[in-house]
Every structure is written in C-alpha cells, then in structure tokens.
PyMOL Python script that loads the backbone (N, CA, C, O; Angstrom):
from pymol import cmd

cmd.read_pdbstr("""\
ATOM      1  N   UNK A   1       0.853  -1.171   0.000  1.00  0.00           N
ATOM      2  CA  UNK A   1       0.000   0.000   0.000  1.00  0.00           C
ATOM      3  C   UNK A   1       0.902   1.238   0.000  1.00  0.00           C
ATOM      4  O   UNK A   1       1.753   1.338   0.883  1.00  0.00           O
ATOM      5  N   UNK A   2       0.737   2.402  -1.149  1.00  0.00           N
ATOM      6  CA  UNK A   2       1.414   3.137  -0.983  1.00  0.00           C
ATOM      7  C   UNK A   2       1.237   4.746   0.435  1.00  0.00           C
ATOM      8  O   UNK A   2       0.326   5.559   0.589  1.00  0.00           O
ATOM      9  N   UNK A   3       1.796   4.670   0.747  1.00  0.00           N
ATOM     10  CA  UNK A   3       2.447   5.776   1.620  1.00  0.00           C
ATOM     11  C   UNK A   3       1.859   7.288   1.402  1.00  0.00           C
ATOM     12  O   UNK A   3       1.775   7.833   0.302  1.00  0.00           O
ATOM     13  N   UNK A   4       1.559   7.731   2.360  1.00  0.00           N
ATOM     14  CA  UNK A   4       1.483   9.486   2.572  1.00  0.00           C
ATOM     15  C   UNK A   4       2.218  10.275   3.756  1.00  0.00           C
ATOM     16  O   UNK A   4       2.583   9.846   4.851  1.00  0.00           O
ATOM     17  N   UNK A   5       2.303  11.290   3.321  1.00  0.00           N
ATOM     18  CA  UNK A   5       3.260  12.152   4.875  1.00  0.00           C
ATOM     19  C   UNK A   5       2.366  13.428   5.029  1.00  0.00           C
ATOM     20  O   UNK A   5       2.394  14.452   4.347  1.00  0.00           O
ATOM     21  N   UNK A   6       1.340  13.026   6.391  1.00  0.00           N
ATOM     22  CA  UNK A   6       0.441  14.207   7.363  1.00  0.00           C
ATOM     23  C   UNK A   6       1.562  14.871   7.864  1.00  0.00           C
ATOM     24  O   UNK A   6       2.552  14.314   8.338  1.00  0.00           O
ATOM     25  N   UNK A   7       1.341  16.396   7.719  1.00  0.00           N
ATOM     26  CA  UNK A   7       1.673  17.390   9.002  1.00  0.00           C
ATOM     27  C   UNK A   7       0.723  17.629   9.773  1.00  0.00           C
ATOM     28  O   UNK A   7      -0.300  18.145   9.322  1.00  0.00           O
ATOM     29  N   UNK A   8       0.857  17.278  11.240  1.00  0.00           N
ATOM     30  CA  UNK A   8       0.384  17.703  12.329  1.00  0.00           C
ATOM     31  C   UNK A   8       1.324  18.241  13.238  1.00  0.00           C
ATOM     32  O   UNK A   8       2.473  17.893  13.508  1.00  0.00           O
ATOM     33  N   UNK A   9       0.463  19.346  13.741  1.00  0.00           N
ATOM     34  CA  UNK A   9       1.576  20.557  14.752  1.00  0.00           C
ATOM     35  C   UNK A   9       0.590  20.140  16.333  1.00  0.00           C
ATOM     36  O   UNK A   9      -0.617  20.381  16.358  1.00  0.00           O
ATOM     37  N   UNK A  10       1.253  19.561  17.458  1.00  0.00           N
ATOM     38  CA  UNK A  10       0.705  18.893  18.433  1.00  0.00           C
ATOM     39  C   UNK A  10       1.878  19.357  19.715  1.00  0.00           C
ATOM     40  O   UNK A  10       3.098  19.451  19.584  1.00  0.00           O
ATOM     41  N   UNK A  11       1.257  19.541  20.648  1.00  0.00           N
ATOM     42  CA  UNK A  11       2.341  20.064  22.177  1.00  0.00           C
ATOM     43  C   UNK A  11       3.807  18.936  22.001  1.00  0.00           C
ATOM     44  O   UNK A  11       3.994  17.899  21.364  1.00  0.00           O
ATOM     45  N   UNK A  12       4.317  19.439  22.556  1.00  0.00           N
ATOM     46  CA  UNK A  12       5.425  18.766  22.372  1.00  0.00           C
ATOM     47  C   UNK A  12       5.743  17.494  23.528  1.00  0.00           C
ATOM     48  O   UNK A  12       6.540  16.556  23.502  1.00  0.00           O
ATOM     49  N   UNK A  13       4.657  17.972  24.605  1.00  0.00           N
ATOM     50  CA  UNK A  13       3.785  16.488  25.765  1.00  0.00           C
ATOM     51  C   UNK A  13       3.492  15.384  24.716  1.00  0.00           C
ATOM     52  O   UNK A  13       3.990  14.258  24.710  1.00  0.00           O
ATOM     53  N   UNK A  14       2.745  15.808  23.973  1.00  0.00           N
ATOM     54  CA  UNK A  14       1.881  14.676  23.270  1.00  0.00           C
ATOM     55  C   UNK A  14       2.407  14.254  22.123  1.00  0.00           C
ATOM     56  O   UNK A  14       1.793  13.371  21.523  1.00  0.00           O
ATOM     57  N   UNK A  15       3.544  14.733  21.604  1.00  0.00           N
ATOM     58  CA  UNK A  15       4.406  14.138  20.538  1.00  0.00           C
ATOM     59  C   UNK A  15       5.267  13.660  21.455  1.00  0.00           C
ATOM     60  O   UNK A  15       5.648  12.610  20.938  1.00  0.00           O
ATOM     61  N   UNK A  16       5.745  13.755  22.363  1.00  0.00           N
ATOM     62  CA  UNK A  16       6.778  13.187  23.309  1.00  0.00           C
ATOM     63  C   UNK A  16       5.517  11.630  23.887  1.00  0.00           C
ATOM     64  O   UNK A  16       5.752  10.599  23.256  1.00  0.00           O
ATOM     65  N   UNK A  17       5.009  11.577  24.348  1.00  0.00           N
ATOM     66  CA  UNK A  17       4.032  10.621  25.014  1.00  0.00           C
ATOM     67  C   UNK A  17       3.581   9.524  23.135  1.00  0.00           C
ATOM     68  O   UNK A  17       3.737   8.307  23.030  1.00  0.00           O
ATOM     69  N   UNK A  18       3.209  10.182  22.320  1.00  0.00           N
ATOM     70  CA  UNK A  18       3.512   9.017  21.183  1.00  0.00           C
ATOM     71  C   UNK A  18       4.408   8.642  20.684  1.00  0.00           C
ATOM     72  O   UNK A  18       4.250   7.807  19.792  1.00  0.00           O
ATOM     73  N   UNK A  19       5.981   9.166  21.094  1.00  0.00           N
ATOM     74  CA  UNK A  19       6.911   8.707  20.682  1.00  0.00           C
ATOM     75  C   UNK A  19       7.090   7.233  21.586  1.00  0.00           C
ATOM     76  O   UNK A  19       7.090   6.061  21.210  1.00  0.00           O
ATOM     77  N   UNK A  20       7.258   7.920  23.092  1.00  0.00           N
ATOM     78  CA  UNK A  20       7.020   6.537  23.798  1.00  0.00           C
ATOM     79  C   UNK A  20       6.067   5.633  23.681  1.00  0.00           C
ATOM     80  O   UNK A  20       6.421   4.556  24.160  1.00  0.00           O
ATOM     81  N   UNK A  21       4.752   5.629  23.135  1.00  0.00           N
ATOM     82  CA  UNK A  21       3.788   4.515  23.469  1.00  0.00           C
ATOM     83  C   UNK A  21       4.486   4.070  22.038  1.00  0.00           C
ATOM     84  O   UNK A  21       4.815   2.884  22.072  1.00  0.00           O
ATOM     85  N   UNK A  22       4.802   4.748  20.751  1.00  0.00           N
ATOM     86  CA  UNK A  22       4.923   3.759  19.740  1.00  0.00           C
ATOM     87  C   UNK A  22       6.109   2.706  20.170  1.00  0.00           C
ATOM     88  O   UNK A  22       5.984   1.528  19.834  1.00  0.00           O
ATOM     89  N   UNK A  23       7.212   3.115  20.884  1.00  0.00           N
ATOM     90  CA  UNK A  23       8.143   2.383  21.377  1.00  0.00           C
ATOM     91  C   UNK A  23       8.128   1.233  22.192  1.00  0.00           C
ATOM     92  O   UNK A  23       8.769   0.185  22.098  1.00  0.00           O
ATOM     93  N   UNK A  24       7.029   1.725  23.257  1.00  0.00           N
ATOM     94  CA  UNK A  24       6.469   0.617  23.744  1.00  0.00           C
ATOM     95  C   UNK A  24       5.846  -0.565  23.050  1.00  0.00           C
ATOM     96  O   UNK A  24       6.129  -1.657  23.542  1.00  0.00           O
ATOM     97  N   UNK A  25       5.089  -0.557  22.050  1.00  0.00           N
ATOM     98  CA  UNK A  25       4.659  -1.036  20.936  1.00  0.00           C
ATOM     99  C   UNK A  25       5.079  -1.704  19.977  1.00  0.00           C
ATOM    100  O   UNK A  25       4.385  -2.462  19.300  1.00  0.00           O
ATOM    101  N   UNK A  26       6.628  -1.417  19.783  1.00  0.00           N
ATOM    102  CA  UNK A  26       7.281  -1.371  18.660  1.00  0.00           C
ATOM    103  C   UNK A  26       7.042  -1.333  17.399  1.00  0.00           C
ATOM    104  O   UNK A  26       7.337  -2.089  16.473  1.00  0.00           O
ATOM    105  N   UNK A  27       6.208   0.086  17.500  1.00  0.00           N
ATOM    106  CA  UNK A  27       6.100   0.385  15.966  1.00  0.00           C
ATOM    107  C   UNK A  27       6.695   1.909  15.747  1.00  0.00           C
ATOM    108  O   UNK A  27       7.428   2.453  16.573  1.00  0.00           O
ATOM    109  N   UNK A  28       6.335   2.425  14.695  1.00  0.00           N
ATOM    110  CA  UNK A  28       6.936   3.598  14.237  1.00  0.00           C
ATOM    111  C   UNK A  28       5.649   4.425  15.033  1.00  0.00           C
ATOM    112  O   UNK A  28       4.747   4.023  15.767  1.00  0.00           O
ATOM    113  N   UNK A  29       6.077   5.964  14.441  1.00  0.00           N
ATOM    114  CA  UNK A  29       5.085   6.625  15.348  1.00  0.00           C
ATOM    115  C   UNK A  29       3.675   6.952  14.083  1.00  0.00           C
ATOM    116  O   UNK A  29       2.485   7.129  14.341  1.00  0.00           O
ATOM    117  N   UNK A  30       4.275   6.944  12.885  1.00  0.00           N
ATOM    118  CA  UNK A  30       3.548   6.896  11.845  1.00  0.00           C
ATOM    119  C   UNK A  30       2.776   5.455  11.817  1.00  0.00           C
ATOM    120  O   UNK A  30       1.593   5.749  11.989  1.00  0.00           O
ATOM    121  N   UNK A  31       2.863   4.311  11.708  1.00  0.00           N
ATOM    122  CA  UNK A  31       2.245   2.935  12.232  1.00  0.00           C
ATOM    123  C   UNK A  31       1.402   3.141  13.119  1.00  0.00           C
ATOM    124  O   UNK A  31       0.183   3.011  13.005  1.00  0.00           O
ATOM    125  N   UNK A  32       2.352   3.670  14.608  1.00  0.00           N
ATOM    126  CA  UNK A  32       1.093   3.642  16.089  1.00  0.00           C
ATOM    127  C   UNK A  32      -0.163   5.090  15.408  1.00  0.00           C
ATOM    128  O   UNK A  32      -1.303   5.191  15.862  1.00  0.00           O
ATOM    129  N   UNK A  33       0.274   5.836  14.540  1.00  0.00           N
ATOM    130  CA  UNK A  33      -0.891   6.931  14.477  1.00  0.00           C
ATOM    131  C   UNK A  33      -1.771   6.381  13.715  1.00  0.00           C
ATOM    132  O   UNK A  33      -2.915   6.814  13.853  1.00  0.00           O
ATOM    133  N   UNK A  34      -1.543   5.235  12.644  1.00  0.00           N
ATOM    134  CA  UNK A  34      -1.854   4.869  11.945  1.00  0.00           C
ATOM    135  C   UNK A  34      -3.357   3.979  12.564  1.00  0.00           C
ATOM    136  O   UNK A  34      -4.568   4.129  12.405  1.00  0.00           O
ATOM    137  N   UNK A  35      -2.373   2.898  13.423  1.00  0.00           N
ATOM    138  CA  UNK A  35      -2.920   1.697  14.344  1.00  0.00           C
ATOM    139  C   UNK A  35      -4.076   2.805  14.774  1.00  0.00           C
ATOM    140  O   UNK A  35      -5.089   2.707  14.083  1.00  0.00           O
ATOM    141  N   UNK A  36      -4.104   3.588  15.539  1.00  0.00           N
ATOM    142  CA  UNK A  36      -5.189   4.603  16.468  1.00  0.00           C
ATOM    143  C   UNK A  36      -6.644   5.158  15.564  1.00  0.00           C
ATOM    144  O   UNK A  36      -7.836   5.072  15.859  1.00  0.00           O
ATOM    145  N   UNK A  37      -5.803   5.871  14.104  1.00  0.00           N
ATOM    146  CA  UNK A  37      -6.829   5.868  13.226  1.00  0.00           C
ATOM    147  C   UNK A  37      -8.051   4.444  13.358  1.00  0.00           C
ATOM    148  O   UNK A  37      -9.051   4.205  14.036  1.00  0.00           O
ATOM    149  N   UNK A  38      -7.363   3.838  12.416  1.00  0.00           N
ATOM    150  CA  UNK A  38      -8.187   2.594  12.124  1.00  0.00           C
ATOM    151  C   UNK A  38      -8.848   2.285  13.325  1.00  0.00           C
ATOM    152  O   UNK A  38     -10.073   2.401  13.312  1.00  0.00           O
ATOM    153  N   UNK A  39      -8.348   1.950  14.270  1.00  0.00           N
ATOM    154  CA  UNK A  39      -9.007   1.469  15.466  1.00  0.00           C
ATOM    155  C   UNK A  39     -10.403   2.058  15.860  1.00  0.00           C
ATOM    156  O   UNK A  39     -11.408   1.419  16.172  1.00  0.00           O
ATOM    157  N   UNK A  40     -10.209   3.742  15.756  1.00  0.00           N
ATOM    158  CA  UNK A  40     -11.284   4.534  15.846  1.00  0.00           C
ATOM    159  C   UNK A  40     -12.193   4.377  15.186  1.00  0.00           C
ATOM    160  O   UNK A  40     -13.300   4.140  15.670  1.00  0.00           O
ATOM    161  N   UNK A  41     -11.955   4.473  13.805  1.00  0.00           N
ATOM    162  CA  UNK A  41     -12.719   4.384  12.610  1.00  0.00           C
ATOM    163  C   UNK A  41     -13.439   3.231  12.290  1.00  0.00           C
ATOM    164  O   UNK A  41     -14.489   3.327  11.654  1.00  0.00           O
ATOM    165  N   UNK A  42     -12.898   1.900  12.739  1.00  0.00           N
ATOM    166  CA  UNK A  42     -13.370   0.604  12.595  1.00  0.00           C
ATOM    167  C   UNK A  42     -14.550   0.802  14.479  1.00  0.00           C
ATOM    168  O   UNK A  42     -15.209  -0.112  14.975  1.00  0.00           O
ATOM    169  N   UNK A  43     -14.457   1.748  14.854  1.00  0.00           N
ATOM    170  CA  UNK A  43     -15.547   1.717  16.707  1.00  0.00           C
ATOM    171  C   UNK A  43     -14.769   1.059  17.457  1.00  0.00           C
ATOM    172  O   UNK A  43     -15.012   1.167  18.659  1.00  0.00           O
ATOM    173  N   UNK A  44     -13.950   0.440  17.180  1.00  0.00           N
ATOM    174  CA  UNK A  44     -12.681  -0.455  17.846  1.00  0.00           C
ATOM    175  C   UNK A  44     -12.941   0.206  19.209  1.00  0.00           C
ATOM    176  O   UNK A  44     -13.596  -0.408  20.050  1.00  0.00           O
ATOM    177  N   UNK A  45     -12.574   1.132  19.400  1.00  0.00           N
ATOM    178  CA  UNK A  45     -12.412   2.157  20.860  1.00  0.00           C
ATOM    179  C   UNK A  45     -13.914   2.806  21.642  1.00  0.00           C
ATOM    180  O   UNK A  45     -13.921   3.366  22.738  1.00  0.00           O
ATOM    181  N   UNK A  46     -14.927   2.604  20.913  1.00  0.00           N
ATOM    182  CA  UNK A  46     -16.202   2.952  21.283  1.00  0.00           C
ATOM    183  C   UNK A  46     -16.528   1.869  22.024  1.00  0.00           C
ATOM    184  O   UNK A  46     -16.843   1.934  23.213  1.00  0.00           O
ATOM    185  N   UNK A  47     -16.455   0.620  21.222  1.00  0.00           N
ATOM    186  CA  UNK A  47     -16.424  -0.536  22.029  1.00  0.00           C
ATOM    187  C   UNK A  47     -15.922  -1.210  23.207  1.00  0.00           C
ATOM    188  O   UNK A  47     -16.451  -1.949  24.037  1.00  0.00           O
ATOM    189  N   UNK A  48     -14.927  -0.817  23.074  1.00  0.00           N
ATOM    190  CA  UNK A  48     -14.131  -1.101  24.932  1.00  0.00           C
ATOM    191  C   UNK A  48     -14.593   0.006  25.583  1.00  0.00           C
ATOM    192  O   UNK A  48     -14.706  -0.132  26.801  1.00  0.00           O
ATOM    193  N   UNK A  49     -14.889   1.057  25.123  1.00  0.00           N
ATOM    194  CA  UNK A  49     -15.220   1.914  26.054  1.00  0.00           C
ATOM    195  C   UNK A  49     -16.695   1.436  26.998  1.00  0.00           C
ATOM    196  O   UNK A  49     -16.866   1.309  28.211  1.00  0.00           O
ATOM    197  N   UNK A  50     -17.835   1.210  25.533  1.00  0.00           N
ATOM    198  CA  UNK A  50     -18.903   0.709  25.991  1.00  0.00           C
ATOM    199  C   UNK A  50     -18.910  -0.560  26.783  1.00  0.00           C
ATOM    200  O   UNK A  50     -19.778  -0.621  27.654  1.00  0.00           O
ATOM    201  N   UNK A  51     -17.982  -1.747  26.628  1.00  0.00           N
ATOM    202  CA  UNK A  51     -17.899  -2.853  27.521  1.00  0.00           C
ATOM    203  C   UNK A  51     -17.195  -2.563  29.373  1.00  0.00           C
ATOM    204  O   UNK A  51     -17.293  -3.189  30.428  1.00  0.00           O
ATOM    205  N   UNK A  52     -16.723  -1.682  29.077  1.00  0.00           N
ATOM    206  CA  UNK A  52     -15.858  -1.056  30.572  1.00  0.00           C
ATOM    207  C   UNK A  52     -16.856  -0.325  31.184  1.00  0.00           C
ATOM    208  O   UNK A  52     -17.014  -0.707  32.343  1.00  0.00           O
ATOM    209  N   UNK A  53     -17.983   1.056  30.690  1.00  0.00           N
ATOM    210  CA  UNK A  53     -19.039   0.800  31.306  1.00  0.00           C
ATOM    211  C   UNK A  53     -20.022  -0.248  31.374  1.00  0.00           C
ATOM    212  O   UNK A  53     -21.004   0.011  32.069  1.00  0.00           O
ATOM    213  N   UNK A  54     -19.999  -0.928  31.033  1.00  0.00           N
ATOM    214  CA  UNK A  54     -21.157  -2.129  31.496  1.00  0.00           C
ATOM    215  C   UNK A  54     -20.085  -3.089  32.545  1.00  0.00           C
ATOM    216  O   UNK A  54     -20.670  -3.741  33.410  1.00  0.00           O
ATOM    217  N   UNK A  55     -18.987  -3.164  32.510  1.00  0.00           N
ATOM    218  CA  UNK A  55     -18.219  -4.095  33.093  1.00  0.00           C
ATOM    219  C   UNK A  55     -18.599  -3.414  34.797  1.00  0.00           C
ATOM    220  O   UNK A  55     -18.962  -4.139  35.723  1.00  0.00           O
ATOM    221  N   UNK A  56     -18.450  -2.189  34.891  1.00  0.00           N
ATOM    222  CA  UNK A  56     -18.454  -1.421  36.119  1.00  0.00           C
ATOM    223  C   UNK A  56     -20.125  -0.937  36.778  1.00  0.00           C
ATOM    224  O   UNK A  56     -20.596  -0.747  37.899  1.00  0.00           O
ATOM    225  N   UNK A  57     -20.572  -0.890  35.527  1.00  0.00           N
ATOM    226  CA  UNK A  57     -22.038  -1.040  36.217  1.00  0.00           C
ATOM    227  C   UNK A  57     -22.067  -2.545  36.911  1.00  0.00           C
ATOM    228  O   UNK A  57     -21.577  -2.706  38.029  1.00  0.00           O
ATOM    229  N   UNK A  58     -22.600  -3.506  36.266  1.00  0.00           N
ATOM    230  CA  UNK A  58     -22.412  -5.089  36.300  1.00  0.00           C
ATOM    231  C   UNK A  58     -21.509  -5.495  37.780  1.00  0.00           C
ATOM    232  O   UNK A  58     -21.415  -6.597  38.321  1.00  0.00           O
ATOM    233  N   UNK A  59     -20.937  -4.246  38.170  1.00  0.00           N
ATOM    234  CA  UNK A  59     -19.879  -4.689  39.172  1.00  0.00           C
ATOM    235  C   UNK A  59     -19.894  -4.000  40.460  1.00  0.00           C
ATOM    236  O   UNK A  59     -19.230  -4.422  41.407  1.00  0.00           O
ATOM    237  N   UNK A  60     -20.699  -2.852  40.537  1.00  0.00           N
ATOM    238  CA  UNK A  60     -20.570  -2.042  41.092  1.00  0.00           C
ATOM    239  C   UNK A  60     -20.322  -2.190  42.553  1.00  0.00           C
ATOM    240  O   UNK A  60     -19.372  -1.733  43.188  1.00  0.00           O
ATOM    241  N   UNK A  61     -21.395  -2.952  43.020  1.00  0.00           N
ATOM    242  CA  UNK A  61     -21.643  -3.072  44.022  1.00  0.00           C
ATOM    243  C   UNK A  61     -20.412  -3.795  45.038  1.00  0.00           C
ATOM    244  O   UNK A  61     -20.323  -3.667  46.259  1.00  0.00           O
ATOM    245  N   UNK A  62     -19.361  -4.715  43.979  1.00  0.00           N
ATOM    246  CA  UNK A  62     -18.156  -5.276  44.724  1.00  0.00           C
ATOM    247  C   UNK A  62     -17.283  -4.209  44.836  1.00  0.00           C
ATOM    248  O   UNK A  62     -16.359  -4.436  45.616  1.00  0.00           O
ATOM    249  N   UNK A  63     -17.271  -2.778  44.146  1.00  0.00           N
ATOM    250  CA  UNK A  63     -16.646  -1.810  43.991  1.00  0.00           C
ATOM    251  C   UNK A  63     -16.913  -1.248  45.505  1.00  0.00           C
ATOM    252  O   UNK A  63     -16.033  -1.177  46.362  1.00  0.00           O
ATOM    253  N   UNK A  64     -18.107  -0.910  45.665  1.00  0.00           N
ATOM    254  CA  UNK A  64     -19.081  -0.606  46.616  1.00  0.00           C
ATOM    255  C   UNK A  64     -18.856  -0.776  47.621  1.00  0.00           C
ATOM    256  O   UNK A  64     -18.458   0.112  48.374  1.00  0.00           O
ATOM    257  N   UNK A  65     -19.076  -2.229  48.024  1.00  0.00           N
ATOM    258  CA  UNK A  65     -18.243  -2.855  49.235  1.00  0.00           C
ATOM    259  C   UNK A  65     -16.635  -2.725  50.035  1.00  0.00           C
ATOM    260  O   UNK A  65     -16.275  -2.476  51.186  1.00  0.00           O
ATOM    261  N   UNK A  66     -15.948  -3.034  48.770  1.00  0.00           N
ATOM    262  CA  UNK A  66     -14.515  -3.278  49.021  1.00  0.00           C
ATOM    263  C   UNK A  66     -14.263  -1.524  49.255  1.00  0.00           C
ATOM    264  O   UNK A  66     -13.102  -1.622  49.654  1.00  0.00           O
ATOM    265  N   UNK A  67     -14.491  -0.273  49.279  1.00  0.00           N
ATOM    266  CA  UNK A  67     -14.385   0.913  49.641  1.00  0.00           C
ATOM    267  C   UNK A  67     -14.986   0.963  51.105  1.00  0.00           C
ATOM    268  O   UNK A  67     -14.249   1.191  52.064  1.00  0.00           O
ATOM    269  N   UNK A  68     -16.155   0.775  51.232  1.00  0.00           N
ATOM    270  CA  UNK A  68     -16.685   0.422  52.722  1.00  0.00           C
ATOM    271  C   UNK A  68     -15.949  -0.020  53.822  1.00  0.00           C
ATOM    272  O   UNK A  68     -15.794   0.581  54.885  1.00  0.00           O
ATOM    273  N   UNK A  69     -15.421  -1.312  53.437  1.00  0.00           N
ATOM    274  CA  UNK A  69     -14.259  -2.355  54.400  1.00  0.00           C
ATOM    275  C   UNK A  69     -13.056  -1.279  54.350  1.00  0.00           C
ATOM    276  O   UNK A  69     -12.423  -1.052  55.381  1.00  0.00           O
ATOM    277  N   UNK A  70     -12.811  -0.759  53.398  1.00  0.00           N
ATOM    278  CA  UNK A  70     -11.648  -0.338  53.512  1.00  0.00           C
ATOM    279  C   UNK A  70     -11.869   1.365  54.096  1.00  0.00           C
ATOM    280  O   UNK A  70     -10.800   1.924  54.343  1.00  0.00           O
ATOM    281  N   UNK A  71     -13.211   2.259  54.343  1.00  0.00           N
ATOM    282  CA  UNK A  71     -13.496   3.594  55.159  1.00  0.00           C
ATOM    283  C   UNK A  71     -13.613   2.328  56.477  1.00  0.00           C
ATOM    284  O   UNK A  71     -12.610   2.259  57.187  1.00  0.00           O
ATOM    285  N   UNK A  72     -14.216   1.823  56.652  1.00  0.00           N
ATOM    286  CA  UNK A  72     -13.978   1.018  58.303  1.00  0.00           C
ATOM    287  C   UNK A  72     -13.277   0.384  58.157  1.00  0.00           C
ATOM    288  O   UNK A  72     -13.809  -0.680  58.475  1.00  0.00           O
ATOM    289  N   UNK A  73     -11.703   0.050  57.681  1.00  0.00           N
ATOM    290  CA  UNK A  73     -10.649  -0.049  58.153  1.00  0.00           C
ATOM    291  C   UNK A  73      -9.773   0.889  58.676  1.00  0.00           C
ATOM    292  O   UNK A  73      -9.222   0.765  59.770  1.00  0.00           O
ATOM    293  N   UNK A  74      -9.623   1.889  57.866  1.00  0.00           N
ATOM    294  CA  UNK A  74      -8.912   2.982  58.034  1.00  0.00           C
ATOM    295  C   UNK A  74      -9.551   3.983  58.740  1.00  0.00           C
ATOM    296  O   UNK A  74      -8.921   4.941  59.191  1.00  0.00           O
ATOM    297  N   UNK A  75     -10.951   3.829  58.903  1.00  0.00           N
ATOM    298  CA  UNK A  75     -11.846   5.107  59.744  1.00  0.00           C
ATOM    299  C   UNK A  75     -11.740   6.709  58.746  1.00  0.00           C
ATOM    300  O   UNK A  75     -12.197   7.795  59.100  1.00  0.00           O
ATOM    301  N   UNK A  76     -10.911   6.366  57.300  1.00  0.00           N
ATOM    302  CA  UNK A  76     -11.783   7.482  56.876  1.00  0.00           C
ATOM    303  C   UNK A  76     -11.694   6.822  55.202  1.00  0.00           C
ATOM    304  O   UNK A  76     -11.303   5.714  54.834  1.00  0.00           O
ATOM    305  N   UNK A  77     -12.105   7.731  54.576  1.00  0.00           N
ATOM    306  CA  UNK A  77     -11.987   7.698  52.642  1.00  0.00           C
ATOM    307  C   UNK A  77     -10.733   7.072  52.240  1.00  0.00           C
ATOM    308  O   UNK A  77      -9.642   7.593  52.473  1.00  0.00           O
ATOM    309  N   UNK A  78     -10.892   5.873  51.590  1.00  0.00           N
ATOM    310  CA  UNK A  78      -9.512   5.783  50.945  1.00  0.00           C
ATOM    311  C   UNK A  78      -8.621   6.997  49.871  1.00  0.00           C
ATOM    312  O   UNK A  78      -9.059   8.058  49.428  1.00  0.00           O
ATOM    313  N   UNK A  79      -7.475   6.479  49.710  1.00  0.00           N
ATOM    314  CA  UNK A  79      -6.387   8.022  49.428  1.00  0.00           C
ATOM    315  C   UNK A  79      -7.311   7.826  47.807  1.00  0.00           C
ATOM    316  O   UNK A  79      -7.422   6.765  47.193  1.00  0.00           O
ATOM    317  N   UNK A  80      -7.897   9.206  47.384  1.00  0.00           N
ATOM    318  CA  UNK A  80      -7.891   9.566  45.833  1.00  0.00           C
ATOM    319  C   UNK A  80      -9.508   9.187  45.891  1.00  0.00           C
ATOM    320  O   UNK A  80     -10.066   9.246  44.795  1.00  0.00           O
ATOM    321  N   UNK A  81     -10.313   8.815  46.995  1.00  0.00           N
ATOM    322  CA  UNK A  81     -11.205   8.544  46.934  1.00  0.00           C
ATOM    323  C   UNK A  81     -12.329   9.341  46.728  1.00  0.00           C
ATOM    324  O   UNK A  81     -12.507   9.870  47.825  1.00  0.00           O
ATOM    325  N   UNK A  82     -13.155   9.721  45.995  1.00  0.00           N
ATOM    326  CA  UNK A  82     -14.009  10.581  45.870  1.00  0.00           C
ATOM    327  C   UNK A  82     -15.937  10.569  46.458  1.00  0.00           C
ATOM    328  O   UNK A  82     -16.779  11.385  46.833  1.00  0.00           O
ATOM    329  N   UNK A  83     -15.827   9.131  46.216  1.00  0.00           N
ATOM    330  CA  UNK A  83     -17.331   8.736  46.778  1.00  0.00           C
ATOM    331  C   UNK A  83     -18.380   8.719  45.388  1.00  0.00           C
ATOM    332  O   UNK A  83     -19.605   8.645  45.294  1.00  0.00           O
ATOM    333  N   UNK A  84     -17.210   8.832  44.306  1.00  0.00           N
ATOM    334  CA  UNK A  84     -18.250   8.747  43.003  1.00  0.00           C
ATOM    335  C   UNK A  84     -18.405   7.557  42.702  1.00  0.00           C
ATOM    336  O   UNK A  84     -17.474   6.752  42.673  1.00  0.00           O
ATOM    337  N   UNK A  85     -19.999   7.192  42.347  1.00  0.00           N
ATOM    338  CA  UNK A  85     -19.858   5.892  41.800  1.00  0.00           C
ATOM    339  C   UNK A  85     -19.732   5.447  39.811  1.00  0.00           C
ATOM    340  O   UNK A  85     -20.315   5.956  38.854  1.00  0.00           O
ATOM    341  N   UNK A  86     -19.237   4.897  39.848  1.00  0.00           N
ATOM    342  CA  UNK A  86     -18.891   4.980  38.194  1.00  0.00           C
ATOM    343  C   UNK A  86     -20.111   4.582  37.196  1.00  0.00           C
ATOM    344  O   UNK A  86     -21.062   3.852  37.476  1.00  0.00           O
ATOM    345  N   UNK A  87     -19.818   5.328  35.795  1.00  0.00           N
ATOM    346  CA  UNK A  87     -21.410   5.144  35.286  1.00  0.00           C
ATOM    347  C   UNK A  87     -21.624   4.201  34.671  1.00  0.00           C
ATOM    348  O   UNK A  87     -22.761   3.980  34.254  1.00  0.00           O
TER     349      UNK A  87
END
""", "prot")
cmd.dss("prot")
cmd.show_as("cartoon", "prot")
cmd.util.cbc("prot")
cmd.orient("prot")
C-alpha cells in the first residue's frame, strides 16, 4: 500500500508521550498513528469503552463494598477517593 506524509503541529507532551507509546509497541510513530486511526474508525475504541461501562455497572456493588471495608478499616476515605460511583 502506498504511503502518505500528514503534518500535524501537536504540544510537544503529546508528541513526546507518542513517541514513547509507539516504542512501547514497537512500531513507528507513523504505524502507532496509523494503528489509532483505524481502530477509531473501525468503533474499535467505542467498544471497549462501551464494555468497561457495562463491566463497572455489572460490578458495582463489589466496587461498593470493598471501599466500605476499607473507610472502616482505616476510619476514613480511601487516598484519591471521591465517593463517586462509576457510570
């Protein structure tokens, strides 16, 4: 398949942060932008999104609990804890 070259002008955080994930990856950064397209475009990413809320609804309540045991263990909010329940 032949080849094209996008300019995109992006913080230099977020060209720094896809340099590493493509690395992590081991692909190029043109490949990993590539990989992200498609993924999107195919719902690829709508889909895990939509299964992770249902995974956490579906679950909630062990979520629920295990925060409880752990405010009456410690006698207060666990650290980062907000009291939100997830949607």
């Amino acid at each position: 398949m032949a080849k094209t070259q996008l300019g995109a002008r992006v913080d230099e955080d977020v060209a720094e942060l896809a340099r590493r994930r493509a690395a992590d990856l081991g692909l190029s950064v043109g490949d990993y932008l590539a990989r992200l397209v498609q993924d999107d475009a195919s719902g690829l990413r709508a889909r895990a999104v939509d299964a992770a809320a249902r995974f956490l609804a579906e679950h909630q309540a062990i979520f629920d609990e295990a925060e409880a045991e752990a405010e009456a263990e410690d006698g207060r909010r666990p650290e980062g804890s907000r009291g939100t329940r997830a949607a």
